[in-house]
N, C-alpha and C positions, 0 to 999 in steps of 0.2 A: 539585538540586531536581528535573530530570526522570528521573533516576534513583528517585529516592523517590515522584513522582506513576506513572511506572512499575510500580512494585514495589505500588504501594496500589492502581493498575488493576488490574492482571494480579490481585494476589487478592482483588481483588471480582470480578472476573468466574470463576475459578475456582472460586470459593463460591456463585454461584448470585443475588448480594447483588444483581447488578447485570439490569435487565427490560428490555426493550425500551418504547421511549414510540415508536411509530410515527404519523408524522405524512406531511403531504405535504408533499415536498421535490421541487425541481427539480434530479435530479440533475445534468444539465449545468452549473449555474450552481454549485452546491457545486464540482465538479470546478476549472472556471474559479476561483471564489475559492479554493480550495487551492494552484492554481497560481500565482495573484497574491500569497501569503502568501509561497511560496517564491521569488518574483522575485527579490529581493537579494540571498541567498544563490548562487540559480544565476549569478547576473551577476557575483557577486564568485568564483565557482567556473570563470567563462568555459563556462557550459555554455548549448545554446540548448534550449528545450522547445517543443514543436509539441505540440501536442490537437487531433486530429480525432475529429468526433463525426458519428455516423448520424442524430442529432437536433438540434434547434435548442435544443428543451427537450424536457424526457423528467421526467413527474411521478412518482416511486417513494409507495409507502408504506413506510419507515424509519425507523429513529431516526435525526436528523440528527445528534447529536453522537456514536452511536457510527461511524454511518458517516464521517462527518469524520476521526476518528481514527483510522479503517483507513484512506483515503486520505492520508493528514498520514504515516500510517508507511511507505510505500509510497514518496510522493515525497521524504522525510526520506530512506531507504534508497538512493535512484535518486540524488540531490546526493553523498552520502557515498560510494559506491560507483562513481559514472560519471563523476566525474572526468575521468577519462584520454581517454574514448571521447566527451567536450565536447559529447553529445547528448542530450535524456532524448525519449524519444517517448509521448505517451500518445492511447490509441484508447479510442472507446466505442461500442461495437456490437452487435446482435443474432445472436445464433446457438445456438438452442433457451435463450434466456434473454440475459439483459445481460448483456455482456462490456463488461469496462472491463481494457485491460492496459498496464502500464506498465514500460518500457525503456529501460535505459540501455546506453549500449555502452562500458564502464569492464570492472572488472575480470572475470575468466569464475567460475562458483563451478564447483567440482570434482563431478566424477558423484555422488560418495560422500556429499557434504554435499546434494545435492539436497532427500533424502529426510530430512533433521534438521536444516533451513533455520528450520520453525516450530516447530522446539521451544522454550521456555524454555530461560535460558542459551546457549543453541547460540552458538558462533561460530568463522565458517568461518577466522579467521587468528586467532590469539591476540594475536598480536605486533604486528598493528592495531590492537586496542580500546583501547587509548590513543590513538591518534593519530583514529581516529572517534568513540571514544565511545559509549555505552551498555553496556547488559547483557546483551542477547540477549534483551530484551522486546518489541521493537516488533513484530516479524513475528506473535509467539506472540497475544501481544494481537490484531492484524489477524484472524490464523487464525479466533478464536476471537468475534469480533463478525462474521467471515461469516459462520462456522456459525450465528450465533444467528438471522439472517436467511434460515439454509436455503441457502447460497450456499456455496461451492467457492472455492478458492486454490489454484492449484502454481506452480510455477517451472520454466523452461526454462532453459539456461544454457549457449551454445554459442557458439566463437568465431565472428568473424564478422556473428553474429546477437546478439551480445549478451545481457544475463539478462533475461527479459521474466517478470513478474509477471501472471499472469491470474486475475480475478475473476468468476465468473461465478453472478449473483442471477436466481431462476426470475420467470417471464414474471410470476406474480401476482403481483407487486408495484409492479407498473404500476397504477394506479390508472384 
């Protein structure tokens, strides 16, 4: 089933089908219940999540359900992936625009996949996605509702420092 609601995202929003409905959202408070959706999961994955935030609340104008669902894939990816490293860290702060980045410290992804991380399909072990699950949609999807928002995604991914996911939405969309 979320492979097929995946596969129906990914090409509505490829096709253009799908618009932005910008509203005012409390980003913090989205981030926060995103995080309380994945509770059970992280808890039955023995993983702890921290959120520090530069705001208490911080009003965007966004779509709220796409940006949910770039956040939802983000910490989906962070459970499935940071396992091992039994931490996920997420930050949301300002520097020349909203920075929200999310870090797990589980597996490292290779230099080479860096840069084919948000493709469609992409996936950095084969011989995982049975055992995680999905198709190499969630990222691409994310990718592609920041860009609609005019906002930025790459990935870091270094031992040590873990893979950290950063988002970064320009100042106008503070309301």
């Amino acid at each position: 089933e979320g492979l097929i609601q995946d596969l129906f995202d990914y090409t509505k929003l490829m096709s253009g089908e799908i618009t932005l409905h910008r509203k005012q959202v409390d980003f913090v408070k989205l981030i926060e219940q995103m995080v309380e959706e994945f509770y059970p999961l992280m808890e039955d994955n023995e993983l702890h999540c921290s959120f520090d935030s530069a705001w208490k609340s911080l009003e965007l104008a966004v779509d709220p359900d796409l940006m949910a669902r770039a956040v939802q894939n983000l910490l989906s990816n962070a459970v499935k992936y940071g396992k091992d490293g039994k931490q996920i860290r997420i930050c949301l702060q300002e520097r020349d625009g909203i920075v929200l980045s999310v870090t797990n410290y589980g597996l490292i992804i290779p230099e080479e996949s860096l840069d084919m991380i948000f493709e469609r399909f992409y996936r950095v072990d084969k011989a995982r996605s049975r055992e995680t699950g999905g198709a190499g949609l969630g990222l691409s999807i994310t990718r592609n509702v920041i860009l609609m928002h005019h906002g930025a995604i790459r990935l870091s991914s270094k031992e040590g420092e873990g893979s950290t996911f950063t988002v970064r939405i320009p100042l106008n969309y503070i309301s």
